[in-house]
Residue frames relative to the residue before (quaternion, step in Angstrom):
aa qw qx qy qz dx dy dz
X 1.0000 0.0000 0.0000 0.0000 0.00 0.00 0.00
X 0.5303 -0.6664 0.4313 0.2978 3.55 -0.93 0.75
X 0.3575 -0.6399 0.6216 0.2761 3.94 -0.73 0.02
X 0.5334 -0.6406 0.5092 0.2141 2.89 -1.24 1.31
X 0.3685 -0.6651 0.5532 0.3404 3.89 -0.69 0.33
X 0.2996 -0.7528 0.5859 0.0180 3.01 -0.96 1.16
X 0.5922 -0.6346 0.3896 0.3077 3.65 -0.93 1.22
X 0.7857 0.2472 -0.3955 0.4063 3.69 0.63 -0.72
X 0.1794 0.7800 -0.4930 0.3409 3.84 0.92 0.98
X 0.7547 0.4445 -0.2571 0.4083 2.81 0.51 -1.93
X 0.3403 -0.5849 0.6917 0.2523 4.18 -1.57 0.39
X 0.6945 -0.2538 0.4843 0.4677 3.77 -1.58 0.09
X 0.7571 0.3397 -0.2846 0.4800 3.32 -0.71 -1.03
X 0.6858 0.4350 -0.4009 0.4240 4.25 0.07 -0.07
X 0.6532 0.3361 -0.2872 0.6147 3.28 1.02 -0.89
X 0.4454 0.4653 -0.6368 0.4238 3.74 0.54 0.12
X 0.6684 0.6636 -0.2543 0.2198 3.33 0.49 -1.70
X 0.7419 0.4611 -0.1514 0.4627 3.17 0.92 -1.36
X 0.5824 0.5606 -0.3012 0.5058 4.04 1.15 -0.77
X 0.6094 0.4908 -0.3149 0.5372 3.69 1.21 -1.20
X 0.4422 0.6200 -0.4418 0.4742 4.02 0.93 -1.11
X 0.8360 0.4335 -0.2539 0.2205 2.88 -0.53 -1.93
X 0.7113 0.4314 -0.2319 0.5042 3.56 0.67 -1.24
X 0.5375 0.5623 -0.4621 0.4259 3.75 1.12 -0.53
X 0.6456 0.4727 -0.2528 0.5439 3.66 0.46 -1.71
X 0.6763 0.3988 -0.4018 0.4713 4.04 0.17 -0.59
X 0.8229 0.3116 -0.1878 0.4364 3.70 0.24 -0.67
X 0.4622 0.5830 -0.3637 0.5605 3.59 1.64 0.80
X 0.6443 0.5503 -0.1251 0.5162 2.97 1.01 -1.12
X 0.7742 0.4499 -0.2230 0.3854 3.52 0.72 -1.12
X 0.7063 0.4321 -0.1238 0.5469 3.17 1.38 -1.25
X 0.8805 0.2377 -0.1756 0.3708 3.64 1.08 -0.44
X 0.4988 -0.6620 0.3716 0.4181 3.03 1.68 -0.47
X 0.5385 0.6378 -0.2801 0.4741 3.49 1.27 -0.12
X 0.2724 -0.7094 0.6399 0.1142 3.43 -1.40 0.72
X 0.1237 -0.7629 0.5628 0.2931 3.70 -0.20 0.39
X 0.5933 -0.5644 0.5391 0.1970 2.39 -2.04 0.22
X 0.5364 -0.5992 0.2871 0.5203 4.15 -0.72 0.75
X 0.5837 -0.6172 0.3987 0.3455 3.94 -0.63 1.18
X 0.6264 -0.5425 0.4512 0.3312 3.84 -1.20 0.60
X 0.6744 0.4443 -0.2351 0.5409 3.84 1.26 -0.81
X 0.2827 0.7971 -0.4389 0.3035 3.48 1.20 0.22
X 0.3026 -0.6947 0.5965 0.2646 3.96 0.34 1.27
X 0.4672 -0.6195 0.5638 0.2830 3.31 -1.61 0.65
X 0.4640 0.5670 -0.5835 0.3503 4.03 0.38 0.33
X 0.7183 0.5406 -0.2088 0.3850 3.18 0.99 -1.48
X 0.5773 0.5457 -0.3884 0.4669 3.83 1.31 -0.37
X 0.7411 0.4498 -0.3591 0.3457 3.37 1.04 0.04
X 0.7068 -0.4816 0.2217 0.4683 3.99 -0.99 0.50
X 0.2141 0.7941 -0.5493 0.1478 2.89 -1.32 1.61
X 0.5838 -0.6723 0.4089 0.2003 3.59 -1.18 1.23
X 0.4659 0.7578 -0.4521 0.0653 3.74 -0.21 0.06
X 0.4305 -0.6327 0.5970 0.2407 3.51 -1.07 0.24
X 0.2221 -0.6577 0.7198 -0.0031 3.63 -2.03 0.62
X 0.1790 0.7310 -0.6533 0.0819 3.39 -0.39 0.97
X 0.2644 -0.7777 0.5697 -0.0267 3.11 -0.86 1.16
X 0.1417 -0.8212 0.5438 -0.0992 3.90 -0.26 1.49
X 0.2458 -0.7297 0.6114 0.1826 3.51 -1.24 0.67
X 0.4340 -0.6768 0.5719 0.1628 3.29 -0.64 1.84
X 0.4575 0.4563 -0.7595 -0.0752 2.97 -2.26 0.30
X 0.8240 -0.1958 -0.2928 0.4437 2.95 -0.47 1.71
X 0.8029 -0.3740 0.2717 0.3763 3.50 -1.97 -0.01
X 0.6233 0.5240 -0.2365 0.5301 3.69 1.30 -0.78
X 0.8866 0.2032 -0.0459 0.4130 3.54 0.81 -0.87
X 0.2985 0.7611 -0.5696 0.0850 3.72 -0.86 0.94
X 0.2385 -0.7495 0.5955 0.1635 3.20 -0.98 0.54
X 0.5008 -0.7255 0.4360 0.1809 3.32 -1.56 0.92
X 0.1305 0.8392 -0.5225 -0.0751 3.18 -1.08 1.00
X 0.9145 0.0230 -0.1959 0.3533 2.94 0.43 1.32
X 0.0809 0.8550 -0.4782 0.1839 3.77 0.13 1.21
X 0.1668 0.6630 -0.7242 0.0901 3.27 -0.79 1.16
X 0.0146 0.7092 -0.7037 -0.0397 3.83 -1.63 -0.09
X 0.5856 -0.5849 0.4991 0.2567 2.93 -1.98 -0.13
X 0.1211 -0.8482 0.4805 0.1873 3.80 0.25 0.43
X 0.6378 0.3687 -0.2495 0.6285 3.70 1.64 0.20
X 0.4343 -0.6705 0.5488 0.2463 3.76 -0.90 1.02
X 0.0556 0.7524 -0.6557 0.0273 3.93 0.35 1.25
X 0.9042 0.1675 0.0112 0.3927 3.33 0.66 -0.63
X 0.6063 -0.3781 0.3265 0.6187 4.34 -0.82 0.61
X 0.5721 -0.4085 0.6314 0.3273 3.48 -1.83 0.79
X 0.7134 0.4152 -0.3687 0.4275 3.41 -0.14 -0.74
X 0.7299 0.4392 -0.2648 0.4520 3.71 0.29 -0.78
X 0.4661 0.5002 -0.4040 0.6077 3.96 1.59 -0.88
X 0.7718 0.2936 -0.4335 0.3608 3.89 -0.22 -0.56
X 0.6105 0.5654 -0.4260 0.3552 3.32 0.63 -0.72
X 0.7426 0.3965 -0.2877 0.4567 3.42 0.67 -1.09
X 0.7672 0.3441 -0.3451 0.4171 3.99 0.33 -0.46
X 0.4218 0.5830 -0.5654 0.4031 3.60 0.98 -0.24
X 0.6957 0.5089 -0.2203 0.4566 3.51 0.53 -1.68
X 0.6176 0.5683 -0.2921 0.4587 4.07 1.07 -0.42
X 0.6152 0.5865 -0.1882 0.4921 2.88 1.21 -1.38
X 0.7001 0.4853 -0.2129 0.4785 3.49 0.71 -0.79
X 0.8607 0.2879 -0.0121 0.4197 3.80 0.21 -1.39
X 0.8554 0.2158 -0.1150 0.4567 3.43 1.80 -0.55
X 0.5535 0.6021 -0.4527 0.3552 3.02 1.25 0.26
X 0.5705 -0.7512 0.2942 0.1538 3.30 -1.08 1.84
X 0.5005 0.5914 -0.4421 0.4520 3.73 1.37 -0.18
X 0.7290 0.4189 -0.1791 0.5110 3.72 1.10 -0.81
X 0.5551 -0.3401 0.6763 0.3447 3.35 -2.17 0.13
X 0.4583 -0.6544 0.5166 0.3080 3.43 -1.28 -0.06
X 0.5838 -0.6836 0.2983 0.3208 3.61 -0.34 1.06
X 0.3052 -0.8063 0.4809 0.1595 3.25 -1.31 0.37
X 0.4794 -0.6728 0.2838 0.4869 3.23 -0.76 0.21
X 0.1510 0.7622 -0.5135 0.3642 3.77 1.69 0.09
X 0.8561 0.4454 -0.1360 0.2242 3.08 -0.14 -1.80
X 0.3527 0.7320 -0.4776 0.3342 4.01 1.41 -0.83
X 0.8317 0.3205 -0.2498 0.3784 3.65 0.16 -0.66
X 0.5440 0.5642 -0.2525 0.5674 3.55 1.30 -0.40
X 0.7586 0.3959 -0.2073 0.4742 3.83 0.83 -0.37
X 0.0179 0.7213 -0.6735 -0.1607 3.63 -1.38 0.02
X 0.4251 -0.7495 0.5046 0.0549 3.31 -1.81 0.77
X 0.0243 -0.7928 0.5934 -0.1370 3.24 -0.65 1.12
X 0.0306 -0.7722 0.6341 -0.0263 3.10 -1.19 1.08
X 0.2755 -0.7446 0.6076 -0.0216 3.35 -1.21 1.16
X 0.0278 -0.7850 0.6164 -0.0558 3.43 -0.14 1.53
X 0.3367 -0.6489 0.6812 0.0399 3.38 -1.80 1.80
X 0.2463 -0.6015 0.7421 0.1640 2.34 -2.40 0.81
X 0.8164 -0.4352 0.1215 0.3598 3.64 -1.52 0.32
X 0.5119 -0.5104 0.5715 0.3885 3.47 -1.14 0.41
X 0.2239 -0.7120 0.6558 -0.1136 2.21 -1.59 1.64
X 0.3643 -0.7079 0.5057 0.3323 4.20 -0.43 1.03
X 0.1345 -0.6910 0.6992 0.1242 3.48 -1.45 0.76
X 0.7944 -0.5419 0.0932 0.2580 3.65 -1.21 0.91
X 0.3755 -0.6672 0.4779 0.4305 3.39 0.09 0.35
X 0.8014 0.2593 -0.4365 0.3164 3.35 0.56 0.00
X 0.7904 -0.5537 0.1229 0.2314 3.28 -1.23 0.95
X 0.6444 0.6261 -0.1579 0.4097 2.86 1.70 -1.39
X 0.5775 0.7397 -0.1037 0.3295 2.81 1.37 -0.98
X 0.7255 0.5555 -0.1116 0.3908 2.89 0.78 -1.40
X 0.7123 0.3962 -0.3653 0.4497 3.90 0.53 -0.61
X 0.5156 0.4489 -0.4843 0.5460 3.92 1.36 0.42
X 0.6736 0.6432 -0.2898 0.2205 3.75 0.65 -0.79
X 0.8189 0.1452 -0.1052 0.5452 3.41 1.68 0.40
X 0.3988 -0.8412 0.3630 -0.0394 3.73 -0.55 0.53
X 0.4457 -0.8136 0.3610 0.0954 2.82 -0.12 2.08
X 0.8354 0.1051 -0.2846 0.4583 3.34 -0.54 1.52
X 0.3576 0.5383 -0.3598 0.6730 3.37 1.89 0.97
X 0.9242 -0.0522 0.1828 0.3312 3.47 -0.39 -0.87
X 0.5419 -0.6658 0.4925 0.1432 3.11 -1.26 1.06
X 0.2350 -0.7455 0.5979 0.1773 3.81 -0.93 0.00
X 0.3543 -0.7271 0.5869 -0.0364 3.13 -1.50 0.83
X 0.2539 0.9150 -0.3037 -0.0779 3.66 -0.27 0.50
X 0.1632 0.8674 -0.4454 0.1502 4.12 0.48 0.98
X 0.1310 -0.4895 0.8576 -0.0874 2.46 -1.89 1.43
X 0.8452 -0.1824 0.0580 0.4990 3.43 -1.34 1.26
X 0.8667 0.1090 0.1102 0.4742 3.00 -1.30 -0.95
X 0.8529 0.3666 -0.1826 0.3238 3.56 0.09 -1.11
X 0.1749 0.7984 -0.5395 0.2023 3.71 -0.21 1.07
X 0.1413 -0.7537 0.6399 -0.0492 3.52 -0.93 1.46
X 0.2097 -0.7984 0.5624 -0.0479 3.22 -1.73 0.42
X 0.0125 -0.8365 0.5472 -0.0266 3.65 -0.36 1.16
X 0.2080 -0.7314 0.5602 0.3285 3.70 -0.47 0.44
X 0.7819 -0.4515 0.3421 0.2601 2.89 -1.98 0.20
X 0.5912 0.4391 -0.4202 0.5301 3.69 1.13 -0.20
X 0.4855 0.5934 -0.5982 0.2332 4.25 0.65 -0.52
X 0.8862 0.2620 -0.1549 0.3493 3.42 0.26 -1.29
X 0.1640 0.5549 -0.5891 0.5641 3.36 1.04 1.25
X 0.9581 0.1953 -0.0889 0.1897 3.31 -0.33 -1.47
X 0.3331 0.5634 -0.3277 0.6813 3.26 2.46 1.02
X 0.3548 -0.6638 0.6262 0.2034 3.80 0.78 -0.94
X 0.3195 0.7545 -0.5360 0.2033 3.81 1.24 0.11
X 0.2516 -0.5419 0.6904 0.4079 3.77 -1.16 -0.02
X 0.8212 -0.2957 0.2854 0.3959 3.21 -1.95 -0.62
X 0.8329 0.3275 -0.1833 0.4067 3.52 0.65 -0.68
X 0.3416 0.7043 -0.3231 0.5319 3.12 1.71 0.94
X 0.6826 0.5582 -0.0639 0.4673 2.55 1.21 -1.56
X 0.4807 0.6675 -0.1192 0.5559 3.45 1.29 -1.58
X 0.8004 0.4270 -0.1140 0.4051 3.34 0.34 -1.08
X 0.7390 0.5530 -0.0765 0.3772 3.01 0.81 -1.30
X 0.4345 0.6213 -0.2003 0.6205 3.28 2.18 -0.84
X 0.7257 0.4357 -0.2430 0.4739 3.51 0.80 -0.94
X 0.5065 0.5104 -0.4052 0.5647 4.07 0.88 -0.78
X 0.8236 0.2941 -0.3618 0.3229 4.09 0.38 -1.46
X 0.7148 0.5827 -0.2302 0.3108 3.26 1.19 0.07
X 0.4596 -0.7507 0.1996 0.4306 2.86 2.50 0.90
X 0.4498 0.6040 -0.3834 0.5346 3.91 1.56 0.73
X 0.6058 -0.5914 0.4230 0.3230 3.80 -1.45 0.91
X 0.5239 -0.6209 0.4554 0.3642 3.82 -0.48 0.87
X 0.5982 0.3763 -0.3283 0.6267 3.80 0.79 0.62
X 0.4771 0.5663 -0.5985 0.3059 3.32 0.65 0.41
X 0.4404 0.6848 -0.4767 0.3314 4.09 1.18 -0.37
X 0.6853 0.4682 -0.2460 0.5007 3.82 1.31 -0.97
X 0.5873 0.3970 -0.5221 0.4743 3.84 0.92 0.31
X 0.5817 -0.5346 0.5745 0.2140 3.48 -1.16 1.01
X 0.6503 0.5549 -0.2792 0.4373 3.52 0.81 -1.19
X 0.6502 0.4363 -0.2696 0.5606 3.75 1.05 -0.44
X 0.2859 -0.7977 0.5278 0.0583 3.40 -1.10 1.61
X 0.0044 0.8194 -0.5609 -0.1180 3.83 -0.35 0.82
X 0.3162 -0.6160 0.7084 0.1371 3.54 -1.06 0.38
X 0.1300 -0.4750 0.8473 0.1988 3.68 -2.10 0.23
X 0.3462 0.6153 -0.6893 -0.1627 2.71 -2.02 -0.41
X 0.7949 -0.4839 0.2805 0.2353 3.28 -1.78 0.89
X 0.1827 0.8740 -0.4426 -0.0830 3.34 -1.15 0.57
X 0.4597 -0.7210 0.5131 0.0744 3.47 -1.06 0.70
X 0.1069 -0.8776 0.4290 -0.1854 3.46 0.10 1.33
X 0.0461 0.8003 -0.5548 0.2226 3.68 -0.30 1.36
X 0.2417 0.8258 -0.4975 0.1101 3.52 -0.86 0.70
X 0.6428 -0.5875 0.3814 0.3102 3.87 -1.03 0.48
X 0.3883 -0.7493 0.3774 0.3812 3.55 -0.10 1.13
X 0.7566 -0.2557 0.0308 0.6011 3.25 1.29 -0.68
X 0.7779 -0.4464 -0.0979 0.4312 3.27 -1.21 0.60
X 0.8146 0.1808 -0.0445 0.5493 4.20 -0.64 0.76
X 0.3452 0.6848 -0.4083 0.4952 3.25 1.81 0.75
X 0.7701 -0.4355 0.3222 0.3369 3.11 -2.04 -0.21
X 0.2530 -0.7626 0.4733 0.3611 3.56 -0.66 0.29
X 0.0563 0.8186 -0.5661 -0.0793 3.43 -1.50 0.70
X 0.5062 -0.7037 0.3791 0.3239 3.39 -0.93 0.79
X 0.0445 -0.8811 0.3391 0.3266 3.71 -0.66 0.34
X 0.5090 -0.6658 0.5002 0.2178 2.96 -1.05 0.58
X 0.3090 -0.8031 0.5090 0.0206 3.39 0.68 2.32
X 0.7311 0.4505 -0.3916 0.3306 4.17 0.12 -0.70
X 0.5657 0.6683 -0.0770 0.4770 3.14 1.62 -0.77
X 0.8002 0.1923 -0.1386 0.5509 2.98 1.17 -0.66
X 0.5272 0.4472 -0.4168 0.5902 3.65 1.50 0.63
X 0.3545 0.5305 -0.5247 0.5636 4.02 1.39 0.05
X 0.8158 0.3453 -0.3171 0.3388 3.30 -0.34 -2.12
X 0.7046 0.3812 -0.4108 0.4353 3.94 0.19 -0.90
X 0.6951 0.3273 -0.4741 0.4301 4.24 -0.20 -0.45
X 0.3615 0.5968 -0.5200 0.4928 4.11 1.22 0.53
X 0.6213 0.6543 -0.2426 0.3564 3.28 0.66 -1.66
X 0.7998 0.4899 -0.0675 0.3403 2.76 0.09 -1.89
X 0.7432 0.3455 -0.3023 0.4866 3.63 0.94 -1.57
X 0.5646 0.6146 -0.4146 0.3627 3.79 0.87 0.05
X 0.4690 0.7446 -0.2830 0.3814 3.25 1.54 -0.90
């Protein structure tokens, strides 16, 4: 069985790779109608199964974007390379909070992709659980039957949530009461992430460093 690719695998220059992908396969797709295919220079880590999100923000300036549009795989169904290609392009044209992009818009946006590693079980007990993971480390998972939600690891950086905010919140995206984190009966998962994106639009790519930047803003804030 292959091995999922794991986020601290990946070097600078892959997650360059994969942000440059995304916006390629989005702006093929818009302008031609065409899905590509995974590129011939395609490093061979990346040809193997991998989980990642595309969220795709309208830029106006370093301090400010707004999101239009983020979908991903939270299970490695398919090559990393082939998971970006296919949600970047999702992220754009199908995600239901949005119109479907235009090609207008390629310059007015930046891309950013946030590659996962496996779910990981947090305690069944309740108490437990808001020590069991780390804001600007990991993402959360929550299901009960049918109903199952999903926040990456940059959301609550960029809310300022503590842990049981956070906890909570997972429950609201997963269409459950923000106390649903205190029913044992609800299953939550972490799992790692890895987080690259255009400084701005057709810009450099850099990776961020999400703990760092939930230190530097609750500085901000308690000075405020």
């Amino acid at each position: 069985m292959v091995e999922q690719v794991k986020p601290e695998e990946l070097s600078p220059e892959e997650g360059e790779f994969l942000v440059r992908l995304a916006r390629r396969s989005v702006e093929t797709y818009l302008t031609k109608g065409e899905r590509i295919k995974p590129p011939s220079d395609t490093p061979e880590k990346l040809r193997r199964l991998g989980a990642a999100f595309v969220t795709i923000t309208t830029y106006y300036g370093p301090e400010s974007r707004e999101l239009r549009g983020c979908i991903g795989y939270i299970f490695p169904v398919k090559s990393l390379v082939e998971t970006v290609i296919d949600v970047a392009i999702e992220a754009a044209v199908n995600d239901p909070r949005f119109p479907p992009m235009n090609p207008s818009e390629l310059d007015k946006v930046t891309f950013e992709v946030t590659v996962l590693g496996p779910l990981e079980p947090l305690p069944r007990e309740p108490e437990k659980r808001p020590k069991s993971f780390t804001i600007g480390r990991h993402g959360l998972l929550a299901k009960k039957g049918i109903l199952q939600g999903v926040l990456l690891p940059e959301v609550p950086v960029e809310y300022l949530w503590d842990e049981e905010t956070f906890l909570a919140e997972t429950c609201v995206k997963a269409g459950m009461p923000p106390s649903c984190w205190l029913d044992p009966e609800v299953e939550f998962y972490r799992f790692s992430g890895r987080d690259w994106r255009e400084k701005e639009p057709r810009g450099p790519i850099e990776e961020r460093d999400l703990a760092k930047e939930y230190r530097e803003l609750l500085e901000k804030y308690a000075k405020q």
